[in-house]
N, C-alpha and C positions, 0 to 999 in steps of 0.2 A: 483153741475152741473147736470143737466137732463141727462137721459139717452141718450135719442135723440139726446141731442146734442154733445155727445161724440161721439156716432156712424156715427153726419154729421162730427166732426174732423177726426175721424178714417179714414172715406171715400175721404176724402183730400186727407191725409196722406201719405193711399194707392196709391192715385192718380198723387199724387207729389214723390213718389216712382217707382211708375210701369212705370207710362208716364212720365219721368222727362223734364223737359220745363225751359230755360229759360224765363217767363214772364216779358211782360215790364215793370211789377213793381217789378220785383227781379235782377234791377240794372247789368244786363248780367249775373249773376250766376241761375244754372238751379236746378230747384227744390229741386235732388237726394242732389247737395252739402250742400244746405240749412239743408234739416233736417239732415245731416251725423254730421255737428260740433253737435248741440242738440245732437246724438248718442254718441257722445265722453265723455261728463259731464255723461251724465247715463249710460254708462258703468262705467267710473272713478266712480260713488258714488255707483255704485251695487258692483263694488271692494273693494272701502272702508266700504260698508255694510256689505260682510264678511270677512275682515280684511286680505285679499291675494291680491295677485297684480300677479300671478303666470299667464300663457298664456299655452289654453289647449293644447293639441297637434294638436287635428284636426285644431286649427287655426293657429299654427306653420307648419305646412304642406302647408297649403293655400300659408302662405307671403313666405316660399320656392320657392313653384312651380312658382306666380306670378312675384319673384322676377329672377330668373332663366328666365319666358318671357320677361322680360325687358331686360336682358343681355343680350340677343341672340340679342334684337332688336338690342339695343347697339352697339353689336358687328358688325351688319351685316355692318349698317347704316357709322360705323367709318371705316370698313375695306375698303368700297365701296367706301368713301368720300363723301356721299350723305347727305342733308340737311333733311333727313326724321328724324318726330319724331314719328310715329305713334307706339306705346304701350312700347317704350323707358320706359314711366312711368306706366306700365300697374300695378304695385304694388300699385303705390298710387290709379287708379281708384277701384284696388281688395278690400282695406280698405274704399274706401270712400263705396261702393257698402253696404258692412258689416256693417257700420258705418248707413246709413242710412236705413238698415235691420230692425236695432237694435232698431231703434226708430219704426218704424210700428209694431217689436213685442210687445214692450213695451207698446206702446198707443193700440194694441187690448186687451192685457193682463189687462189696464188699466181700459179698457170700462168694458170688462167682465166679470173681476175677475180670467180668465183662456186666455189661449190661444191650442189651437189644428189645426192641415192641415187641418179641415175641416171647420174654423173660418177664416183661414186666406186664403182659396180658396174663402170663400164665398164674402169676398171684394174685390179679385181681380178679381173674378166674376164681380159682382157687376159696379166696376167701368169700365170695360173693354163692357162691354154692354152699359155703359152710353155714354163714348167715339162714341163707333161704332149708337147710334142714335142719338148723336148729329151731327155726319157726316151726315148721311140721315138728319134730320132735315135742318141744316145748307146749304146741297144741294137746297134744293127749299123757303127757308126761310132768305129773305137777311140780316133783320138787325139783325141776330142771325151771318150769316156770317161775317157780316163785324165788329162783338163784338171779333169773332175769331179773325180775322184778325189787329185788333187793340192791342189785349192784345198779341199776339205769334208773334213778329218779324220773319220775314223770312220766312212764311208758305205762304206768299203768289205768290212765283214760286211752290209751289205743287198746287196751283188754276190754274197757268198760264200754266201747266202741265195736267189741265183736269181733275185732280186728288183728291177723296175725303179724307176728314180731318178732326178729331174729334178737342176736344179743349186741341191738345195738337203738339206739332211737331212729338211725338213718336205716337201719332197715326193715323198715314199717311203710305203709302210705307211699305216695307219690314220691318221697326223697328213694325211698327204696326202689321203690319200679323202676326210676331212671337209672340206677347204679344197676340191678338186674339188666336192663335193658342195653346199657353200654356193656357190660360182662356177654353180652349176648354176640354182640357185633366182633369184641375182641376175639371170640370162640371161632368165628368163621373166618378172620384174619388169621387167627393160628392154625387152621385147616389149613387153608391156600397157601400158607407160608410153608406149612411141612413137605406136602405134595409138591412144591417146586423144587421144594429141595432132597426129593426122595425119599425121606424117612417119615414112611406111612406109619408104625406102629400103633404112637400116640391117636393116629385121628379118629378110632373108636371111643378111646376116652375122652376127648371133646367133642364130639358127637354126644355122647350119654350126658357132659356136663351143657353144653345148650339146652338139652331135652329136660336135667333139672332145672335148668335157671328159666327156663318157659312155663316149667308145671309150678315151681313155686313159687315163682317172681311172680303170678298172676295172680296164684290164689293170696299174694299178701297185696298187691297194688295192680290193677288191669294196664295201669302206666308200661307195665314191662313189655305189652305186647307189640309195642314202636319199635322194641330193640328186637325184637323176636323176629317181628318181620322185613327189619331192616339187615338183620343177620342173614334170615333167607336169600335177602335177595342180592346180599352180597356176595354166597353163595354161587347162587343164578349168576352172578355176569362176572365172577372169576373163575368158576368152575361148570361152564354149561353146559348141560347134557342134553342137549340138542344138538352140538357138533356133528358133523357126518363122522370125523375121525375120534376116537374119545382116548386117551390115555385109558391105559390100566389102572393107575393109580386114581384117577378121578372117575374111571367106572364104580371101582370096588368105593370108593366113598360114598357117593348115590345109594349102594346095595347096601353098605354099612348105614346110613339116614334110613332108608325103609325100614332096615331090621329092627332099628332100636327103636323107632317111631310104633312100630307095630308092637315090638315087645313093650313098652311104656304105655301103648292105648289101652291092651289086654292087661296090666297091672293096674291101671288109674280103672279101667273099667269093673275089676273087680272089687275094689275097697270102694269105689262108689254104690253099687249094690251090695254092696256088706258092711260098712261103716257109715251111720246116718251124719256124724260129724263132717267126717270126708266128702260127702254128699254135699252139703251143705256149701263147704269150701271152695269143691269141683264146680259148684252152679253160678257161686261168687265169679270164680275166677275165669272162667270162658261163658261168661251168663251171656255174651252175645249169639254164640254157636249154639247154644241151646236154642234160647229163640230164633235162631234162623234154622233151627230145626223144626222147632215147636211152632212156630207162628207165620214163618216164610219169610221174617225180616229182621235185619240184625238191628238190635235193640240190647241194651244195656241201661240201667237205674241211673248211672254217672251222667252217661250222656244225655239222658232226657231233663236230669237238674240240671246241667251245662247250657245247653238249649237257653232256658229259660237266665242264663248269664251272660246274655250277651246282650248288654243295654252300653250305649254308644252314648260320649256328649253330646250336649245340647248348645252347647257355643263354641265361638271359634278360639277364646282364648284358653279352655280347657283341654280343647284339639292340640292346641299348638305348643300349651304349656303343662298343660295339667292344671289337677286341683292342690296338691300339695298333699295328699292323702294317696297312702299306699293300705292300709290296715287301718282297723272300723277305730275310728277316730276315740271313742269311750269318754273318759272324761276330761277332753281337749276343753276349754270354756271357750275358744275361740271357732266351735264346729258348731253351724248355724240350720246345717244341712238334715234332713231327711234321717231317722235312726232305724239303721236296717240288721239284719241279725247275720251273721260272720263277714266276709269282707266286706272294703268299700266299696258301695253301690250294689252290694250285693252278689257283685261277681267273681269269680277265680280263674277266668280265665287269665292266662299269662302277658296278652299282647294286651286287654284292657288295663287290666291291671298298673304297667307299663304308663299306659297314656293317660290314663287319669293322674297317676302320679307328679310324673312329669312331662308330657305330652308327647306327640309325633317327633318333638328335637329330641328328651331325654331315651325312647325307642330306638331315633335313629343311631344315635352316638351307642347304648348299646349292645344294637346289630353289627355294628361297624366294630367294635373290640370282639365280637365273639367271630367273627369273620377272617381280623386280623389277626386273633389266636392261631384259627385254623391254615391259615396262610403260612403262619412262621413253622407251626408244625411241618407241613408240607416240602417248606422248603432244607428246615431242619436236618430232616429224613427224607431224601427222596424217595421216592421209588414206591410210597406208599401213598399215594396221592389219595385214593378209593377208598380208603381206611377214614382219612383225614376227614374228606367231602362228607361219607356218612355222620361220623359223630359230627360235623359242624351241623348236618341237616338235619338231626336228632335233636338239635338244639333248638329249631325252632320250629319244629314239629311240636316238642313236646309244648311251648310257647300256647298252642292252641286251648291246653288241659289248664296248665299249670306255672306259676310265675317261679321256675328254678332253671338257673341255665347251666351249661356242662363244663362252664371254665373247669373245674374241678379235676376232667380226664385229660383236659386239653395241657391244661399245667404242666402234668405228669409227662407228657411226650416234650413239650419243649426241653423243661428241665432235662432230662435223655438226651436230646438235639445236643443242648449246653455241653453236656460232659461228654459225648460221644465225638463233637466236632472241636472240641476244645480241650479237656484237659486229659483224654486219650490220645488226641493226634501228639499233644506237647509230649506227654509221657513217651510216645513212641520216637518223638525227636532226641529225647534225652537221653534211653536207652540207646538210639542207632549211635550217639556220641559216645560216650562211654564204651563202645566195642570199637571203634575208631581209634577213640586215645589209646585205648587198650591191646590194640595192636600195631 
């Protein structure tokens, strides 16, 4: 098999991983589950490859903590008598997540003989840009739209919604903007990662892919701008230009950020005076900077319905347990409550949400797995700690907006951890054998 053409599977892979979609031709099941069974045979024969069947601990920790968020759901949902299932099963989606981790590391590992965060950013990269122009594309380009529209059931109330969308359901809305938003973070990790390692070439081209993943990931969800700034600033405190002494290499990256920044504003500025769509999009998508242009104070539409979502319990056992309601109850016969129009109680914010469900315990339990994700990560992979800390604090940043957390990327690096500290080191044992006996 051609190189090329592993790295177009790869890019799938990742694709049907990161953006998971039911497509019309995957019979209602969405991508992530497809390749997760595939994850399950290649773990099972990497087990039977070196003859244990044993489960490490960080991944005993994991179906702990997930399975502990199911029981509270459980719990809340039975005690309340409400028909809610929402993360009742959150164990199984914890595994299935893992499960199809396993295979995108496997198939980069596959491609390139190795696998590293800086290999496996550079696809989530990769395809998180492609997503975000084929939204822009697809906006002025119909029979590109309507190829979306034919193969992704259901994307077409985010059309009837005004709203752009790549070719996938997750790269739309808020699921979008965070996956934008992490592709953002990854971008500045592979900067700092190149630069220490000398080989500048690449960091203009992630430089220009930050700069798309910021100019599209907003105009399709303003979510993305968490990643954008959190990319900045991790920039800022890995590569600061305020040093008295500065590398050459980290000077010329600063001048390379100016240039492209500047060549991007002069592009983005002329299709907004020249294209009323584009216009339209541009105002959506940074509509804050406008009004702290226009007005003196940064304002956004989002944020001002957000405001008005944040209505707090009224007792202590809804505090402490929730109501058993996660999603607008509809025709539960057992909801007595108040009928209010899209979420419960009306809000979406991510931390209520949360506690109405299943209260301050169901929150607390889990913040403490999206913590201990981060943990395992960290210790996984050393040396990357800064990387870690941000995506975990993206997690519950984004928590303020929106009730979606980032297991999803975090998965992705343990799984990495797995086979980089385990069935690479063993491979490396077996070989240094085999030239042993061999001599």
């Amino acid at each position: 098999m051609g190189k090329l053409l592993k790295i177009i599977i790869c890019l799938v892979i990742v694709s049907f991983f990161f953006y998971p979609t039911p497509y019309s031709f995957t019979y209602g099941y969405n991508t992530k589950q497809l390749i997760a069974v595939l994850g399950i045979f290649l773990y099972l024969a990497d087990l039977y490859r070196q003859n244990k069947f044993a489960i490490s601990n960080e991944f005993l920790g994991l179906i702990v903590y997930s399975l502990l968020i199911s029981l509270m759901a459980i719990f809340s949902a039975s005690f309340h008598n409400t028909q809610e299932r929402a993360y009742t099963n959150y164990i199984i989606s914890m595994l299935v997540w893992i499960s199809a981790a396993y295979v995108v590391i496997k198939t980069i590992k596959f491609t390139h003989g190795t696998v590293s965060i800086t290999l496996v950013a550079a696809y989530i990269i990769a395809v998180s840009c492609f997503h975000g122009l084929v939204a822009m594309i697809a906006d002025n380009y119909p029979p590109l739209d309507n190829f979306i529209l034919r193969i992704v059931p259901g994307i077409d109330w985010v059309k009837s919604e005004g709203r752009l969308y790549g070719l996938s359901g997750m790269a739309t809305l808020d699921s979008g903007g965070i996956r934008f938003g992490v592709a953002s973070v990854l971008c500045a990790h592979n900067i700092k990662t190149i630069i220490a390692k000398n080989k500048t070439v690449t960091v203009p081209l992630y430089i220009l892919a930050f700069l798309i993943l910021s100019v599209t990931g907003n105009m399709i969800a303003r979510t993305t701008i968490v990643g954008t700034a959190l990319g900045l600033a991790y920039l800022l405190i890995s590569l600061s230009p305020f040093k008295k002494s500065l590398s050459s290499s980290v000077l010329k990256t600063w001048i390379w950020l100016i240039m492209e920044i500047l060549a991007v504003v002069i592009l983005v500025v002329g299709l907004y005076n020249s294209d009323e769509k584009f216009r339209r999009r541009t105002r959506f998508g940074f509509e804050g900077f406008f009004s702290l242009v226009e007005e003196g104070h940064w304002r956004t539409g989002s944020n001002d319905v957000l405001e008005s979502m944040y209505v707090f319990p009224d007792n202590p056992e809804t505090w402490l347990i929730g109501d058993g309601y996660f999603v607008i109850p509809g025709s539960d016969p057992n909801y007595m409550g108040e009928s209010t129009e899209g979420y419960y109680k009306g809000t979406d914010v991510g931390y209520l949400r949360f506690i109405f469900f299943f209260g301050l315990i169901g929150l607390a339990i889990f913040s403490l797995y999206i913590i201990y994700a981060g943990r395992v990560c960290i210790r996984m992979l050393p040396g990357n700690t800064l990387l870690f800390l941000i995506l975990t604090a993206m997690n519950f940043i984004v928590w303020l907006k929106v009730a979606t957390d980032c297991f999803f990327v975090l998965c992705l690096f343990i799984c990495l951890g797995y086979v980089k500290n385990n069935l690479e080191v063993e491979g490396e044992i077996e070989e240094s054998q085999e030239v042993q006996e061999q001599a």
